[in-house]
Backbone as CSV, one residue per row, in Angstrom:
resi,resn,N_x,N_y,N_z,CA_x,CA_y,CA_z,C_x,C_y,C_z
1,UNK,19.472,-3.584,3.924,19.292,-2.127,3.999,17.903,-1.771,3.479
2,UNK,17.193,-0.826,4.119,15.779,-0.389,3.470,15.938,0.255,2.121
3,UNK,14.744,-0.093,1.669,14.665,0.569,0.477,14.784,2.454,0.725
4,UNK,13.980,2.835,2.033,13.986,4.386,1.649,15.218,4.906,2.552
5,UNK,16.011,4.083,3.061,17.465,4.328,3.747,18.330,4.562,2.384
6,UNK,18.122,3.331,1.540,19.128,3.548,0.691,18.879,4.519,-0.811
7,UNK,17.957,5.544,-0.385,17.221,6.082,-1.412,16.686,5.732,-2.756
8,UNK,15.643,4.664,-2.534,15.500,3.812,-3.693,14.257,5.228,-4.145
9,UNK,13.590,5.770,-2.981,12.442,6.790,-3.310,13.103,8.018,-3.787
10,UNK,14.133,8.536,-3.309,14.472,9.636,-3.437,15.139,9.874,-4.991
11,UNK,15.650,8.315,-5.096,16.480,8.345,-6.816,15.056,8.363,-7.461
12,UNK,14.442,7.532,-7.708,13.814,6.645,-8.306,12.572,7.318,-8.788
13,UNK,11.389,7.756,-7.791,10.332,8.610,-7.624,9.395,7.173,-8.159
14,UNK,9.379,6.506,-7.384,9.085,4.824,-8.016,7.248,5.133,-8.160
15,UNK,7.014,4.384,-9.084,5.435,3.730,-9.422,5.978,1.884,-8.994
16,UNK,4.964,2.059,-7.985,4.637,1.057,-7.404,3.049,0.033,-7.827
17,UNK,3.251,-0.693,-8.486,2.312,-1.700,-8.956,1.638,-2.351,-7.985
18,UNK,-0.465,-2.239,-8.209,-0.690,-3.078,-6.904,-0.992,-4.009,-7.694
19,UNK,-1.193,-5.357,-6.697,-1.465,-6.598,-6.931,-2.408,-7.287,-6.376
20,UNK,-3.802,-6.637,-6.629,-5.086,-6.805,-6.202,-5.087,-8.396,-5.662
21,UNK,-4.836,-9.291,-5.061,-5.507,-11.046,-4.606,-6.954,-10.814,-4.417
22,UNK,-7.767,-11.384,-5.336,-9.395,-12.124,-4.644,-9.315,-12.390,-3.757
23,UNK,-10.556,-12.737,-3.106,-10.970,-13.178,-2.095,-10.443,-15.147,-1.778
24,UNK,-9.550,-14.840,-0.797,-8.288,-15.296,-0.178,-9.163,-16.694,0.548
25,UNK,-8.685,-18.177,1.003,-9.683,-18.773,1.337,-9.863,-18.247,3.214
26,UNK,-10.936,-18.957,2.987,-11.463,-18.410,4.382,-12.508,-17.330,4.359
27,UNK,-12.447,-16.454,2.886,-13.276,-15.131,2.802,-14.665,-15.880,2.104
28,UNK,-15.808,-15.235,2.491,-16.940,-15.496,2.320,-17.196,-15.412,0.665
29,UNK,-16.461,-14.466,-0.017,-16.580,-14.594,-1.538,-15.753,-15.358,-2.535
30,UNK,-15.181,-16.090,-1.573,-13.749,-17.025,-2.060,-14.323,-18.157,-2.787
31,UNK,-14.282,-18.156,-4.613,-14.658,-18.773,-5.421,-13.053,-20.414,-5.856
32,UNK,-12.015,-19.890,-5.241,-10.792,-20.507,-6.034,-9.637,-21.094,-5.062
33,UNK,-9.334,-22.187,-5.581,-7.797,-22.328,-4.375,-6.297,-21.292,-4.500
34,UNK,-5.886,-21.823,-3.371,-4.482,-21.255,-3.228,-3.868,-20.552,-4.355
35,UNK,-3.860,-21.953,-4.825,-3.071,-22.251,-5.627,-3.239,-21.190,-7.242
36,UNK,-4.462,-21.588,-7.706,-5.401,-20.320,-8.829,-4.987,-18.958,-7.987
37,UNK,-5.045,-18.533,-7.056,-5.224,-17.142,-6.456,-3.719,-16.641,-6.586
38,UNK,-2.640,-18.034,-6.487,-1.209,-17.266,-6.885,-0.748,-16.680,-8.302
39,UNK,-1.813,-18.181,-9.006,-1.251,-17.819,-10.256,-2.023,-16.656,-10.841
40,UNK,-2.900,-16.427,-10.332,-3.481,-14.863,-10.772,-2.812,-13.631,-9.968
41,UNK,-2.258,-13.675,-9.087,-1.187,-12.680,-9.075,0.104,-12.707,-9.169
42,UNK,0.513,-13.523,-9.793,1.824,-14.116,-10.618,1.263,-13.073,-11.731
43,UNK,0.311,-13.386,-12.953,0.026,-12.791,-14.130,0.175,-11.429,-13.992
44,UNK,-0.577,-10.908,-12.446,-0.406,-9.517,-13.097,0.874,-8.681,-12.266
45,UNK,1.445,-9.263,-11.554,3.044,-8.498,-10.871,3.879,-8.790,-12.477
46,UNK,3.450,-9.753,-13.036,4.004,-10.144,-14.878,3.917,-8.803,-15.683
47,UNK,2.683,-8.424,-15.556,2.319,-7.579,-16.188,2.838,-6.194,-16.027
48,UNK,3.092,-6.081,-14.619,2.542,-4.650,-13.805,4.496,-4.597,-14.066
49,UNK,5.461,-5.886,-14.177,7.052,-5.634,-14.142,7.429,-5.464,-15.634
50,UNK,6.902,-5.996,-16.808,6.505,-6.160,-17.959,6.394,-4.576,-18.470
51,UNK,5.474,-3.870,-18.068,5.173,-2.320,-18.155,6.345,-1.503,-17.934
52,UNK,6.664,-2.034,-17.015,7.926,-1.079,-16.344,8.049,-0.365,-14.986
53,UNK,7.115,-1.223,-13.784,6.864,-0.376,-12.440,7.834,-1.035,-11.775
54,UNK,8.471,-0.272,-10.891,9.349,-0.443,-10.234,9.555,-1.177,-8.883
55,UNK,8.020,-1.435,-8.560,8.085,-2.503,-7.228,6.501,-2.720,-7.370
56,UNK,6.259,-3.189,-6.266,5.043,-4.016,-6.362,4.421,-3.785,-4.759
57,UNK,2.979,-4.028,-4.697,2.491,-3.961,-3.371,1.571,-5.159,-3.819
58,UNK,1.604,-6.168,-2.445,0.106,-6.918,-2.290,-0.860,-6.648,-1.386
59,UNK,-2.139,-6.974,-1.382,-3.506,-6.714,-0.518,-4.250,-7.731,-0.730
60,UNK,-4.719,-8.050,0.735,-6.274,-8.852,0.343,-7.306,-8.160,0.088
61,UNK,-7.647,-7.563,-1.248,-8.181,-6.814,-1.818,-10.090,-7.249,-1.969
62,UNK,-9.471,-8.483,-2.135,-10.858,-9.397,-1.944,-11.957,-9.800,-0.567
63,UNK,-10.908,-9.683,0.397,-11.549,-10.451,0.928,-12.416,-9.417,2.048
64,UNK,-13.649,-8.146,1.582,-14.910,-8.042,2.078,-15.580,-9.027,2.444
65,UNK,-16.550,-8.716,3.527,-16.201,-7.499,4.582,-14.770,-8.131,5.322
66,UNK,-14.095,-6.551,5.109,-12.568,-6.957,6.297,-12.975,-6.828,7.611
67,UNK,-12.024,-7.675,8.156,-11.735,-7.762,9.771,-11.326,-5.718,10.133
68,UNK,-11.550,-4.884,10.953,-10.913,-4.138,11.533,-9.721,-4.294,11.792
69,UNK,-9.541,-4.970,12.834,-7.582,-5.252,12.680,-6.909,-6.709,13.001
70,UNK,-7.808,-7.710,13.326,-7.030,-8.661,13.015,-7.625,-10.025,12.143
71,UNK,-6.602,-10.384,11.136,-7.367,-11.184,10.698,-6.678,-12.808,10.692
72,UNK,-7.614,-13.796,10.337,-7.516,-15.283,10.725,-6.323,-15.733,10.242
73,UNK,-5.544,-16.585,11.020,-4.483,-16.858,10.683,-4.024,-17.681,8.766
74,UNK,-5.681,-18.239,8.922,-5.195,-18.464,6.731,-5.062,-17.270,5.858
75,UNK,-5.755,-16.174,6.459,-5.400,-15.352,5.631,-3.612,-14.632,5.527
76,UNK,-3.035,-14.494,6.873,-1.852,-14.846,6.781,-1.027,-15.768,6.079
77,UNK,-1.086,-16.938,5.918,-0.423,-18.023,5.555,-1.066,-17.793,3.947
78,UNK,-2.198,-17.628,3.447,-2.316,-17.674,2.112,-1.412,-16.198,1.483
79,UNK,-1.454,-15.329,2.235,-0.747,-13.795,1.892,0.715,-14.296,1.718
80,UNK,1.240,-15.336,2.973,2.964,-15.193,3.054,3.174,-16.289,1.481
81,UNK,2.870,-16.852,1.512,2.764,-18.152,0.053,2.674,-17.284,-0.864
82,UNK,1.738,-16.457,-1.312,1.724,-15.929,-2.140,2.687,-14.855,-2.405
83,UNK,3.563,-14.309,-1.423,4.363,-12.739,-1.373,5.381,-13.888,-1.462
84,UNK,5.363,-14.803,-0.891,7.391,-15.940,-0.997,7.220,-15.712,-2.868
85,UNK,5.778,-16.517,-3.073,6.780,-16.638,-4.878,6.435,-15.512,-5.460
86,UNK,6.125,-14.663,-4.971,6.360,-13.203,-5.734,7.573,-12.712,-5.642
87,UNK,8.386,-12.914,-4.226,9.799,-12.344,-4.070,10.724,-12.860,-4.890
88,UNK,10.225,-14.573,-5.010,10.877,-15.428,-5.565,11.247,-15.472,-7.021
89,UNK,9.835,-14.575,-7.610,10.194,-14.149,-8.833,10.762,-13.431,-9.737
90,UNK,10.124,-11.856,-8.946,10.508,-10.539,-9.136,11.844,-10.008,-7.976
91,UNK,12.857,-9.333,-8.598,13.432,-8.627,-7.694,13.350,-6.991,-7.350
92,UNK,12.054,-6.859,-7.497,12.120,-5.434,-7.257,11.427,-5.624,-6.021
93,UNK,11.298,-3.802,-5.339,10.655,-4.006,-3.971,9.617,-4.531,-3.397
94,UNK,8.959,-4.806,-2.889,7.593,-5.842,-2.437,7.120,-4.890,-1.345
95,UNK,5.879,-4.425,-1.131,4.990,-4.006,0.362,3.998,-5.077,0.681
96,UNK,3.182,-5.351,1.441,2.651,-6.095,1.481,1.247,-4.760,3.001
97,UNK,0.391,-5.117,2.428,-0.906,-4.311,3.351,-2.154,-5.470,3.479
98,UNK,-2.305,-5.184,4.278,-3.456,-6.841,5.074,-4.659,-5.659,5.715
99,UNK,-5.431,-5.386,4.423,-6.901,-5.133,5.167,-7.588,-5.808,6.081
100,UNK,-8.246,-4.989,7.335,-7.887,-3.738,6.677,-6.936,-2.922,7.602
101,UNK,-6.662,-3.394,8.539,-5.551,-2.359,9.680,-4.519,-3.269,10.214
102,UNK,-4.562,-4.627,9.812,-3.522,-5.847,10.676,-2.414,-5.427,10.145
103,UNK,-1.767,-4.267,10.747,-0.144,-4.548,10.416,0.518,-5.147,10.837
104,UNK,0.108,-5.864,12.308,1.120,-7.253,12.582,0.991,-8.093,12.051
105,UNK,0.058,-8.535,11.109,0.128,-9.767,10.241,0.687,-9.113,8.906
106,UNK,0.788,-7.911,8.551,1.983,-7.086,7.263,2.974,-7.309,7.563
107,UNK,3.544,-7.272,9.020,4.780,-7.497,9.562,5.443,-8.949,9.305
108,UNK,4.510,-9.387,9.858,5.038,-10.845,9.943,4.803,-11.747,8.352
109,UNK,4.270,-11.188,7.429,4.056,-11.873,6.227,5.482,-11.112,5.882
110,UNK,5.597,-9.887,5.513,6.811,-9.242,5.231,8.369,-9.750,5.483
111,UNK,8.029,-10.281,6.834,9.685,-10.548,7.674,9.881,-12.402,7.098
112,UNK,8.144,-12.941,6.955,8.176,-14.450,6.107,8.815,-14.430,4.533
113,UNK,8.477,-13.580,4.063,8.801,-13.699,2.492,9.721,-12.588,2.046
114,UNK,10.424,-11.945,2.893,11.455,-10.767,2.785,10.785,-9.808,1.501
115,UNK,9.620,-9.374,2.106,9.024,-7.980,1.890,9.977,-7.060,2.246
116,UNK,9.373,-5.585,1.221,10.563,-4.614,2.558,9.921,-3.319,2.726
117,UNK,8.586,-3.414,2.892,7.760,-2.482,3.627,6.510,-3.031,3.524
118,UNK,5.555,-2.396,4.653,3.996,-2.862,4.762,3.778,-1.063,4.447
119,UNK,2.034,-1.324,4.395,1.743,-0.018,4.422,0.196,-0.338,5.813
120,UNK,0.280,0.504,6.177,-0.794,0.788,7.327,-1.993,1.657,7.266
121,UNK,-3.005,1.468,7.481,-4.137,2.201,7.002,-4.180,3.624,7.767
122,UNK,-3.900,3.035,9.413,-4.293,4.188,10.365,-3.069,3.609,11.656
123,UNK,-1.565,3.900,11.336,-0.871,3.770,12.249,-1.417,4.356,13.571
124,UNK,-1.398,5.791,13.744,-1.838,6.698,14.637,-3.298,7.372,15.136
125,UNK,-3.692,7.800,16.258,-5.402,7.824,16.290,-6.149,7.211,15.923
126,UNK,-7.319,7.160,15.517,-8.583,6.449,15.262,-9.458,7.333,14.381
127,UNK,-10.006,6.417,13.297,-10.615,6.504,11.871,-12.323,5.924,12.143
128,UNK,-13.185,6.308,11.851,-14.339,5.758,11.845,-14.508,5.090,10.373
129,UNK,-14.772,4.098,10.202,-14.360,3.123,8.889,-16.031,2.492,9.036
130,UNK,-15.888,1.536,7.755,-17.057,0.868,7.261,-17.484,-0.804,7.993
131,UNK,-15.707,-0.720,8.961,-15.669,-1.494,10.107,-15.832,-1.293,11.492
132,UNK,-16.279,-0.085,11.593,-16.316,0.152,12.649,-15.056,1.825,13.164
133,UNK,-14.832,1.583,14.184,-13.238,2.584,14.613,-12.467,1.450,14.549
134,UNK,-11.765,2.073,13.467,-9.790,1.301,13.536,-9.053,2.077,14.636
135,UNK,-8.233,1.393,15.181,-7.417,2.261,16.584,-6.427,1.925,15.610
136,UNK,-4.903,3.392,15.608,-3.870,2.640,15.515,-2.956,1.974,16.208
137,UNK,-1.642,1.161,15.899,-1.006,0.384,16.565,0.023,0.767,16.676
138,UNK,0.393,1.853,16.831,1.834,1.893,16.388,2.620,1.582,17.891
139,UNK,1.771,2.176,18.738,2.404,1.507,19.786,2.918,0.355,20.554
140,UNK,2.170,-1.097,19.623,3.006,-2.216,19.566,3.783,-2.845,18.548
141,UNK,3.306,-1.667,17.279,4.154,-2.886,15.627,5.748,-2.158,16.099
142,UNK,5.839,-1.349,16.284,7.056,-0.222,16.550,7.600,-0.954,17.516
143,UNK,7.018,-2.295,18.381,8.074,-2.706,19.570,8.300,-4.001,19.066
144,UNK,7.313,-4.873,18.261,7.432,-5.976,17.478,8.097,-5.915,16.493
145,UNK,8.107,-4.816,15.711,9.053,-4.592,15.064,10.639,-4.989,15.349
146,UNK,11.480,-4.016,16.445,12.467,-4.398,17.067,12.505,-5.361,18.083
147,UNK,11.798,-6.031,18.467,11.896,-6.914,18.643,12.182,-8.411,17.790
148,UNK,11.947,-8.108,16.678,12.056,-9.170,15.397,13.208,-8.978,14.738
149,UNK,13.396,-7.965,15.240,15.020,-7.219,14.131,14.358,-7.050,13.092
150,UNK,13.512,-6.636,12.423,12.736,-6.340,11.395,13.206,-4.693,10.885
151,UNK,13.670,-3.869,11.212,13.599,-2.956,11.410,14.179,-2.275,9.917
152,UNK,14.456,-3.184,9.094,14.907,-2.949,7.380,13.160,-3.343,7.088
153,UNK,12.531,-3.480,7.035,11.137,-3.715,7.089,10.029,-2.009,7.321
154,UNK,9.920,-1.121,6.257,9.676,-0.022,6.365,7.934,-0.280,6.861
155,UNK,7.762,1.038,7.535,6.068,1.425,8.032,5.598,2.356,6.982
156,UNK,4.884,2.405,5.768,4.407,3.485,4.668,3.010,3.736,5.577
157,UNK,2.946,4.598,6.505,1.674,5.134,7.111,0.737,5.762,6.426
158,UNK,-0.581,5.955,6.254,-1.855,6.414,5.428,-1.967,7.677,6.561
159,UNK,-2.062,8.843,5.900,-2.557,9.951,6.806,-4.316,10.172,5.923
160,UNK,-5.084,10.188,7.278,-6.314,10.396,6.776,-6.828,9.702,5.210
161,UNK,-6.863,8.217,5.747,-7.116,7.430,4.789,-8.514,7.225,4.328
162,UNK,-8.609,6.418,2.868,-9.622,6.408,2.167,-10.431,5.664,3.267
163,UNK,-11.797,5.328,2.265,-12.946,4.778,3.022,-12.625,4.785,4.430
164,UNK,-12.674,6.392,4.752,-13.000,6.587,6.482,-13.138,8.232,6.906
165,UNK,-13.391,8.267,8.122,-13.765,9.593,8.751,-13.176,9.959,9.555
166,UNK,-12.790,11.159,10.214,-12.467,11.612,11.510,-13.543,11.076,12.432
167,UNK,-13.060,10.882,13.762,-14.119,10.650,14.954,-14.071,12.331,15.117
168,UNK,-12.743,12.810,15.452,-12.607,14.084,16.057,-11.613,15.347,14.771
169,UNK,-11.883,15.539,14.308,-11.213,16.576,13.179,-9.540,17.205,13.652
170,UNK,-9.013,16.967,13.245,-7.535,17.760,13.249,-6.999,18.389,12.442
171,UNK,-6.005,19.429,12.836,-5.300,19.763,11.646,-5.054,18.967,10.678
172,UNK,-4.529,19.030,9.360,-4.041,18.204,8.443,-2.567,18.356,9.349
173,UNK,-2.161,19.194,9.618,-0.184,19.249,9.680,-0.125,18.572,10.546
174,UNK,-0.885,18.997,12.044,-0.853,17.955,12.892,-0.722,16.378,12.554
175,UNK,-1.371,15.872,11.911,-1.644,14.377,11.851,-0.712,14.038,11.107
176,UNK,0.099,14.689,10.154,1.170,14.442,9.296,2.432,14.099,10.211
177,UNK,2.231,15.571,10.968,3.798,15.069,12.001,3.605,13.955,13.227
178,UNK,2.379,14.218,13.626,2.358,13.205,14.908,2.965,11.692,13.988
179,UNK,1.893,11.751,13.010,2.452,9.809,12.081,3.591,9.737,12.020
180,UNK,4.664,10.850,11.826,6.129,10.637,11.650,6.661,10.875,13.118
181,UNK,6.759,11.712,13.671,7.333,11.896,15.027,6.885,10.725,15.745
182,UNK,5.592,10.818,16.249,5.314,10.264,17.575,4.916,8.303,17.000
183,UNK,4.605,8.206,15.615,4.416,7.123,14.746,5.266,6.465,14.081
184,UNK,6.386,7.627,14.301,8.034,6.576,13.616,7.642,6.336,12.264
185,UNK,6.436,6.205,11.539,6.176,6.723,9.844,7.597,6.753,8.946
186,UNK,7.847,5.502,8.228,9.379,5.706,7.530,8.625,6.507,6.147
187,UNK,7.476,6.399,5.911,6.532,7.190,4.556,5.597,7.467,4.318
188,UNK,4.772,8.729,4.503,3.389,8.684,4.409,2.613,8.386,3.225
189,UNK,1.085,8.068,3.240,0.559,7.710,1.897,-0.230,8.876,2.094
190,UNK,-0.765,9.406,1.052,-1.789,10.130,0.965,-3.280,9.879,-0.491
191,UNK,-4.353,9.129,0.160,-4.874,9.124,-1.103,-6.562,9.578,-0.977
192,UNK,-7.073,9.478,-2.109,-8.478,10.181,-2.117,-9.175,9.620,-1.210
193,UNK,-10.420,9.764,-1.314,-11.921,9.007,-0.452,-12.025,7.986,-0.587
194,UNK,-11.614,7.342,-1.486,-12.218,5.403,-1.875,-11.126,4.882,-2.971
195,UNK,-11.015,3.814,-2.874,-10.141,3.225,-4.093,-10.751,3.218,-5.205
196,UNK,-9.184,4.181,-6.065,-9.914,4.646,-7.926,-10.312,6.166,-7.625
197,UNK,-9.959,6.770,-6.366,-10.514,8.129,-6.427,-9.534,8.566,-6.307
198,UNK,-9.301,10.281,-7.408,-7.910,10.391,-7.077,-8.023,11.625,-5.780
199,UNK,-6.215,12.080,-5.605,-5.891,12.638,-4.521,-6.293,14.671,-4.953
200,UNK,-6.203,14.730,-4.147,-7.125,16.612,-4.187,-5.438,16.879,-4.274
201,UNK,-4.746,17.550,-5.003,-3.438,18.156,-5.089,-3.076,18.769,-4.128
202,UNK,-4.073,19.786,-4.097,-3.855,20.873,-2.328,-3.572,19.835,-1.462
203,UNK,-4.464,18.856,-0.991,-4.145,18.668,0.053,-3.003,17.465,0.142
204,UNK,-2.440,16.987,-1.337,-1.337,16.671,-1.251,-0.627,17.350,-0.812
205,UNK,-0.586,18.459,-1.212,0.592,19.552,-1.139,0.800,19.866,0.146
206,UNK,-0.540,20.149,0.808,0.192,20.085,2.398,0.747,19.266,2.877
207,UNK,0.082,17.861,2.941,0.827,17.022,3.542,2.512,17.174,3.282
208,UNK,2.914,17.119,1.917,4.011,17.549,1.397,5.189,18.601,2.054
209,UNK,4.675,19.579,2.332,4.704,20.995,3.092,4.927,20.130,4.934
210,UNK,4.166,19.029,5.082,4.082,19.317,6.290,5.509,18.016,7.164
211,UNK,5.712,17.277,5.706,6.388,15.897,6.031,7.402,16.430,6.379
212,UNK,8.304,17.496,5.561,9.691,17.507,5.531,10.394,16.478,4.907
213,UNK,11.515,15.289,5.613,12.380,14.920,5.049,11.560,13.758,4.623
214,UNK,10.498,13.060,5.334,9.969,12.086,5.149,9.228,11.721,3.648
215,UNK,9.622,10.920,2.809,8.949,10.489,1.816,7.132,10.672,1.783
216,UNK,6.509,11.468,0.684,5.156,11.314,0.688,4.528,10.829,-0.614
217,UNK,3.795,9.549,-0.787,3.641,8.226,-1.945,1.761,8.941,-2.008
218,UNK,1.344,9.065,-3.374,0.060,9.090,-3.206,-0.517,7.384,-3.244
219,UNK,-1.386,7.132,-2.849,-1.733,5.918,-2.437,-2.941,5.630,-3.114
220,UNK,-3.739,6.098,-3.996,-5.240,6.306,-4.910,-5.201,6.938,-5.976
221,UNK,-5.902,6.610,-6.700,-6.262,7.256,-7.761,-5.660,8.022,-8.571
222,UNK,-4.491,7.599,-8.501,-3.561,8.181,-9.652,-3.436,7.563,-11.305
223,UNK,-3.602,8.363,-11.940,-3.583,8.054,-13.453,-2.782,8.359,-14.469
224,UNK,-2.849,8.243,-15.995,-2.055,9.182,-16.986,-2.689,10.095,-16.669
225,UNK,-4.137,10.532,-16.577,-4.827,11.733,-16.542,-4.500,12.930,-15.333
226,UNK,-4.147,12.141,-14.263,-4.174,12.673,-13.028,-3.024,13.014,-12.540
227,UNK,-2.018,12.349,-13.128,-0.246,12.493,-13.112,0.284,13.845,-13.134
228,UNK,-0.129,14.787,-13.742,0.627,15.952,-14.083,0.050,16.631,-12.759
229,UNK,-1.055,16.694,-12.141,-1.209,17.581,-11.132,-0.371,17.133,-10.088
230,UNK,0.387,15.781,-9.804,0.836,15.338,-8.696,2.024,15.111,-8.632
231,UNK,2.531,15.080,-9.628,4.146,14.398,-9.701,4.660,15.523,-9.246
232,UNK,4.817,16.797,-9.390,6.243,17.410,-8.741,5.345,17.412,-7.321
233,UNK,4.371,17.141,-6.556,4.148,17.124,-5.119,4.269,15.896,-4.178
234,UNK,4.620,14.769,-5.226,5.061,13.581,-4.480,6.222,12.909,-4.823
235,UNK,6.333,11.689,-3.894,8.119,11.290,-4.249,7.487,10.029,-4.354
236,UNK,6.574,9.329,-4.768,6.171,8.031,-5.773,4.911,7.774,-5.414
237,UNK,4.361,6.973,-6.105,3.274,6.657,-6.663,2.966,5.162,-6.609
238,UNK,1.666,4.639,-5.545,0.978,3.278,-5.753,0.004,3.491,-6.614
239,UNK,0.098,2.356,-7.339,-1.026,2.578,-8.740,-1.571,1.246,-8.695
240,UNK,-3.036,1.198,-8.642,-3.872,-0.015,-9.109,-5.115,0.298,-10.071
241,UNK,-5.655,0.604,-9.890,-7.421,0.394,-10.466,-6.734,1.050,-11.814
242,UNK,-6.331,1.813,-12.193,-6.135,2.674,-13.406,-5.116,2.066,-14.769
243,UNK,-4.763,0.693,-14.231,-3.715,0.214,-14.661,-4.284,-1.375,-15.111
244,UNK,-5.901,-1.567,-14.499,-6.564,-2.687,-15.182,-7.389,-2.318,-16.586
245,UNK,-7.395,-3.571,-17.069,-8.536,-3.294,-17.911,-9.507,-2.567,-17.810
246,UNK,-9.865,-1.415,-18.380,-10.801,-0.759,-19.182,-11.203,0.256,-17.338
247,UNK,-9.855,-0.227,-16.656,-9.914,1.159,-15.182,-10.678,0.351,-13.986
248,UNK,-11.105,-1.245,-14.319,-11.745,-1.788,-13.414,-10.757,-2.283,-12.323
249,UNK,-11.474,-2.160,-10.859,-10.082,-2.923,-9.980,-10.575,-4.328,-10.129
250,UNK,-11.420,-5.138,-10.473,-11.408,-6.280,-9.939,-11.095,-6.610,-11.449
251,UNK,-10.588,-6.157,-12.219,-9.984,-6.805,-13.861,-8.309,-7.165,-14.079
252,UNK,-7.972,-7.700,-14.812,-6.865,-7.966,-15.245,-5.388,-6.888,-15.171
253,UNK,-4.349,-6.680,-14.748,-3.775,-6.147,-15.328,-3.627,-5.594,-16.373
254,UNK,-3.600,-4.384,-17.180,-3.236,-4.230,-18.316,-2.352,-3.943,-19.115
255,UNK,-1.116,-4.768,-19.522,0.146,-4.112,-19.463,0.390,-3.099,-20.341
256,UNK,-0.345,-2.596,-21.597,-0.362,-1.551,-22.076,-0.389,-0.235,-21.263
257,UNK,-1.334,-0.226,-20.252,-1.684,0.868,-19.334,-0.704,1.001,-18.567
258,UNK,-0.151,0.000,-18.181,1.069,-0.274,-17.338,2.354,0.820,-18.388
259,UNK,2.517,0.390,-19.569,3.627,1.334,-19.949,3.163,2.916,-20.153
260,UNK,1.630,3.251,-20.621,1.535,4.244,-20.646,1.477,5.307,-19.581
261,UNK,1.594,4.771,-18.330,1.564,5.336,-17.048,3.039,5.819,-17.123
262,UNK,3.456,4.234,-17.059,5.110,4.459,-16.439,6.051,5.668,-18.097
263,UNK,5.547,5.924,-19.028,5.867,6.727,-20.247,5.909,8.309,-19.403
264,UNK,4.397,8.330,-19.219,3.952,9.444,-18.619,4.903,10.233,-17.246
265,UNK,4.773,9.068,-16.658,5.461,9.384,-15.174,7.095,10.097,-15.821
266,UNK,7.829,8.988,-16.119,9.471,9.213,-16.823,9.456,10.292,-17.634
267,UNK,8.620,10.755,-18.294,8.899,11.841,-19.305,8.192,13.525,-18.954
């Protein structure tokens, strides 16, 4: 059963822990094996469950410059290895997002290591990015999807995502409903301009305003600091950069920060 079928979002209002991976082999900045790259995100899903977050997301966080949308099959196989002994460890929820737009390789790492949602940068229309235009896919993950029987396997869609642009400007409401209607969207993300930047409240709030029944997760820059403007406008929270050492993303987990978030959030 999905997590947001069986209202794990709707009870819960979950903080979701990310789990930054370096640069993955195959990536041009890739200093470490497999093997080092698990056990450094072993330490901090340790950390980030340790604190008290309620599920976990992975990314190849490392591995600049990303592919647009598809990437080499090791980076797959090092992602599914690494998400098996994460599942293997932790039993809370798992997402898994493959910079920077391959949601068929989210899919298929997900359905390998019984993930139970990906998140997507730009399911729907097209984003002018630092890769170029991302197109979205929804028109084939949505058939690969059922086709895999995957379909306990949630889509967390990004409306007007970070590091990118409109080609062509739209409503905000528009793009909210098309991602859910015409995008099948089981949850939208909504987050600032860049990772570590937080979300503009207003325009949480529309999105919010515009989802209806559909779950809306801020996806950036959420903090202790930044928490009170957002929590009654969203139904959970991905948290990374704010939750390392001293606020850096490419640093350690910090599990102190980790409880003072999750304090903040609960109370």
């Amino acid at each position: 059963m999905s997590i947001v079928k069986m209202g794990w979002i709707a009870e819960v209002k979950p903080a979701i822990g990310m789990v930054h991976l370096p640069a993955l082999p195959g990536s041009p900045s890739c200093v470490e094996t497999l093997a080092q790259s698990i056990t450094r995100a072993l330490r901090d899903a340790e950390a980030l469950i340790d604190g008290g977050m309620d599920g976990l997301m992975i990314e190849n966080f490392g591995d600049t410059p990303f592919f647009p949308s598809q990437v080499p099959p090791v980076t797959i196989a090092a992602m599914t290895a690494t998400a098996a002994e994460i599942r293997r460890r932790f039993s809370v929820p798992l997402g898994i997002n493959v910079l920077r737009n391959d949601a068929h390789a989210a899919l298929a790492v997900a359905l390998a290591s019984g993930a139970n949602f990906i998140r997507v940068n730009v399911l729907c229309g097209a984003r002018v990015t630092d890769q170029g235009i991302v197109q979205g896919p929804a028109h084939t993950l949505l058939r690969e999807r059922r086709a895999l029987a995957a379909d306990d396997v949630q889509i967390w869609a990004d409306v007007q995502v970070k590091h990118s642009s409109p080609i062509s400007p739209r409503p905000l409401a528009e793009e909210v409903v098309d991602t859910i209607e015409r995008g099948q969207a089981d949850a939208v993300i909504v987050s600032g301009s860049a990772t570590g930047r937080a979300v503009d409240p207003e325009h949480l709030s529309a999105v919010k305003q515009s989802a209806g029944d559909t779950p809306v997760v801020v996806g950036s820059g959420i903090s202790v600091e930044s928490l009170p403007r957002c929590v009654s406008l969203a139904d959970g929270f991905i948290v990374g950069t704010s939750l390392k050492h001293g606020g850096q993303a490419n640093a350690p987990v910090d599990v102190q920060r980790v409880k003072d978030f999750v304090n903040a959030l609960r109370n």
